[in-house]
C-alpha positions as CSV (number, residue, x, y, z in Angstrom):
1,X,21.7,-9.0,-23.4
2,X,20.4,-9.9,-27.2
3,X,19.0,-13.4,-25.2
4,X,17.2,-11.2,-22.8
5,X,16.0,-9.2,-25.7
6,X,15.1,-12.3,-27.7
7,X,13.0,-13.8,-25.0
8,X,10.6,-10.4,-25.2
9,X,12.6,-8.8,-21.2
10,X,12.4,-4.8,-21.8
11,X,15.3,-2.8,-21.1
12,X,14.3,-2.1,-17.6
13,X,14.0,-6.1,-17.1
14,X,17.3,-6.8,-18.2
15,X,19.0,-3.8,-16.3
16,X,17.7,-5.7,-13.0
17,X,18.5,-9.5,-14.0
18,X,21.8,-8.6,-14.7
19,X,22.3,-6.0,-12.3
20,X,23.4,-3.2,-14.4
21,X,22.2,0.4,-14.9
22,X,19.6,0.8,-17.5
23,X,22.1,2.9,-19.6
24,X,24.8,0.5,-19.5
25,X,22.1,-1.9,-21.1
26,X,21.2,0.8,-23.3
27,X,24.4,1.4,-24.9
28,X,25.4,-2.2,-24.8
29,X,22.5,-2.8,-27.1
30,X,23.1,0.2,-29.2
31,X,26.6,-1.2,-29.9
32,X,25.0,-4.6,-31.2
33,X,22.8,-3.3,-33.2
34,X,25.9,-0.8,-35.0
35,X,27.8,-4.3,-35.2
36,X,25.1,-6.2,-36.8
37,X,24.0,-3.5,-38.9
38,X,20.4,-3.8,-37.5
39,X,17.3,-1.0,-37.0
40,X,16.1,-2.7,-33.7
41,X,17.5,-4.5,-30.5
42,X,14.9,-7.3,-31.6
43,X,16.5,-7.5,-35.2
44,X,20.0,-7.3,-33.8
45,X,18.5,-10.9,-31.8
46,X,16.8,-12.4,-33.8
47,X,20.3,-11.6,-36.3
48,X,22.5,-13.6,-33.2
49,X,20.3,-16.3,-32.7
50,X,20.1,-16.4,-36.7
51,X,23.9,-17.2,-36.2
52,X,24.1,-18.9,-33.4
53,X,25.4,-16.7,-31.3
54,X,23.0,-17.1,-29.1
């Protein structure tokens, strides 16, 4: 999900490419960002790809 993030999809875009309710994206996102220690779903990917998680 931080890739879909990272290449500018909004939440409703990555709900459907994936094929998972827009809360379940949500929350997934949420948890990245508490685990990266970031403000933003874009900081929390631009963090991943800074690490190569991506």
């Amino acid at each position: 999900m931080l890739r879909e993030t990272s290449e500018g999809y909004s939440v409703a875009d990555i709900s459907a490419r994936i094929h998972l309710a827009g809360g379940t994206v949500r929350n997934y996102l949420s948890a990245a960002m508490q685990k990266t220690q970031t403000k933003t779903r874009h900081d929390a990917a631009r963090y991943a790809r800074a690490r190569d998680w991506l």
